[in-house]
C-alpha positions as CSV (number, residue, x, y, z in Angstrom):
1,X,34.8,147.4,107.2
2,X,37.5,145.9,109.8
3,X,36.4,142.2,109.2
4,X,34.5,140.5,106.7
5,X,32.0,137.7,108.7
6,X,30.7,135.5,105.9
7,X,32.9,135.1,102.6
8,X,31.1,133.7,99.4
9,X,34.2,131.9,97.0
10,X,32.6,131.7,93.4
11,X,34.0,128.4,91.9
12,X,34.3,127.5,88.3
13,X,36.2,124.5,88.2
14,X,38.7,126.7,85.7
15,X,42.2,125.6,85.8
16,X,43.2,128.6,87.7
17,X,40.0,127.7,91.1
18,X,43.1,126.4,93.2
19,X,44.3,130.2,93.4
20,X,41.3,131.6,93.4
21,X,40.0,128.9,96.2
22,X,43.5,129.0,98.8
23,X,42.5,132.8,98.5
24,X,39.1,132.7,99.8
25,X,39.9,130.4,102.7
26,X,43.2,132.3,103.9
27,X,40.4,135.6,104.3
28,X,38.5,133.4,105.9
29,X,40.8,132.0,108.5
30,X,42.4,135.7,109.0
31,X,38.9,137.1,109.8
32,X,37.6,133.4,111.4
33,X,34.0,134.1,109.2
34,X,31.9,131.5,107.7
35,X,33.0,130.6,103.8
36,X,30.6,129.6,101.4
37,X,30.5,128.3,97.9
38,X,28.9,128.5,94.8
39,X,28.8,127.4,91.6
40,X,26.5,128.3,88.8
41,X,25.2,125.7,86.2
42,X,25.2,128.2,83.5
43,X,26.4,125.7,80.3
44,X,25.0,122.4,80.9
45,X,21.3,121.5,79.9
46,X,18.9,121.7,82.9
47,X,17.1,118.2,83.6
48,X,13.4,117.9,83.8
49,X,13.8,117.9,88.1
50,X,11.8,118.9,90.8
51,X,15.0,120.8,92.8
52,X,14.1,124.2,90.9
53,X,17.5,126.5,90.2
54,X,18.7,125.2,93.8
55,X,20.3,121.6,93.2
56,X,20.1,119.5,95.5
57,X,23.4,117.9,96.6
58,X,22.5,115.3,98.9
59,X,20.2,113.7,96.9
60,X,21.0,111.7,93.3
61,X,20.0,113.3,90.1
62,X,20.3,110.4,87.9
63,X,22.5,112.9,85.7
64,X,25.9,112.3,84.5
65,X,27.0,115.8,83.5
66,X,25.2,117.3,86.3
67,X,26.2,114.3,89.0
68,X,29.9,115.1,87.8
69,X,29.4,119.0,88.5
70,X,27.9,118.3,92.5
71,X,30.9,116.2,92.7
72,X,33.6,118.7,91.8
73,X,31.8,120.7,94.5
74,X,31.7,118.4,97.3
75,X,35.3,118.2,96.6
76,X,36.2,121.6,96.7
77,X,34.0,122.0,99.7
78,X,35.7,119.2,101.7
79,X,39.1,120.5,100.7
80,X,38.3,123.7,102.1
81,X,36.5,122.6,104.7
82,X,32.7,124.2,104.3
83,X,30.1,123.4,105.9
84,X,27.5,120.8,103.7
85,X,24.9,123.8,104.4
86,X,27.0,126.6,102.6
87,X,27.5,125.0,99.9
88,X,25.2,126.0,96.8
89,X,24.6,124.5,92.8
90,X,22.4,126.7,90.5
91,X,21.1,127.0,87.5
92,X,21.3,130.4,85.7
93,X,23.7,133.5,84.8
94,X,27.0,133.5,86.8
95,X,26.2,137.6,87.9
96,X,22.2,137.0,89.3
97,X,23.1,134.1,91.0
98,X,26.0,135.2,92.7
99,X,24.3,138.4,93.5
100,X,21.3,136.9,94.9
101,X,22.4,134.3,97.0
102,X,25.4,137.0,98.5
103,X,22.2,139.2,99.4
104,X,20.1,136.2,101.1
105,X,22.9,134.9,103.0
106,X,24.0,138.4,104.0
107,X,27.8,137.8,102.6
108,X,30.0,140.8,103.2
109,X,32.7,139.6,100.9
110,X,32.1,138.0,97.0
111,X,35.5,136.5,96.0
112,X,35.6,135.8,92.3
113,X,38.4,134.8,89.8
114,X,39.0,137.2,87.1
115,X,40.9,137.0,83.6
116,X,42.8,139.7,82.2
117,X,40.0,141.5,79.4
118,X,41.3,143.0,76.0
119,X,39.5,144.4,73.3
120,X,36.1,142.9,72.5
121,X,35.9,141.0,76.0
122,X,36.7,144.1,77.9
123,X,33.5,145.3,76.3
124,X,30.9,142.3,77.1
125,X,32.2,142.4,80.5
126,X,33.3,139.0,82.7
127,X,31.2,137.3,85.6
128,X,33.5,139.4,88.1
129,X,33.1,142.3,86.5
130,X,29.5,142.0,86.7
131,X,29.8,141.2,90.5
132,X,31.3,144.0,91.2
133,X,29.0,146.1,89.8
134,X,25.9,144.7,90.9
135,X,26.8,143.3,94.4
136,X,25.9,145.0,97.7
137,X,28.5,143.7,99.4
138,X,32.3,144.2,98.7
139,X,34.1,142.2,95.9
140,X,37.4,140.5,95.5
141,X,38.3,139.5,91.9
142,X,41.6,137.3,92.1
143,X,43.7,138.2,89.1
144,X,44.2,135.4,87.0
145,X,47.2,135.2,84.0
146,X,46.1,133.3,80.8
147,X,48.1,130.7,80.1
């Protein structure tokens, strides 16, 4: 592929998303395509709410942990500059969610943060690594060093 046209940037607010995030939007200014975000709500509790696994973030929750989460969203999505409309909160595992919404949206490029995996980790897999194996689309996983 000679240009990517729609990037998805997988955020996890981990110490490291600045790197991962500058990354994403350089590839998307090089190849002038549409960037989109997700994050996946996959250790908080879900509220009894009638937004399904999509949340909602225009609208209030009346949720403090899950209020905080759209917030740290809104502000990476101003800070890069993404749309309101390409920006997505879900419920569920990192790998499915990613996955699915790359294939609805018809993203060509899934760019994902990745640690370092030794031993037992190595074997249970990470969130990119699952990407990558079960995205249609092509995969960037960001090399991140452990502190």
């Amino acid at each position: 592929m000679d240009t990517y046209q729609h990037i998805l940037l997988a955020v996890d607010y981990s110490e490291h998303g600045g790197t991962v995030a500058r990354r994403a939007k350089n590839l998307a200014e090089k190849y002038q395509a549409k960037l989109s975000l997700i994050h996946v709500l996959d250790n908080i509790p879900m509220p009894d709410t009638g937004y399904g696994t999509v949340i909602s973030l225009i609208e209030d929750s009346g949720y403090e942990l899950l209020e905080a989460e759209k917030a740290k969203l809104m502000q990476i999505g101003d800070q890069l500059d993404v749309a309101q409309n390409n920006r997505w909160m879900v419920w569920g595992g990192p790998k499915q969610e990613i996955v699915q919404l790359a294939e609805r949206e018809q993203v060509d490029l899934i760019v994902v943060g990745s640690h370092g995996r030794h031993g037992l980790s190595l074997l249970l897999g990470s969130t990119a690594n699952s990407v990558l194996h079960y995205a249609k689309c092509d995969v960037m996983a960001i090399r991140l060093l452990d502190a």
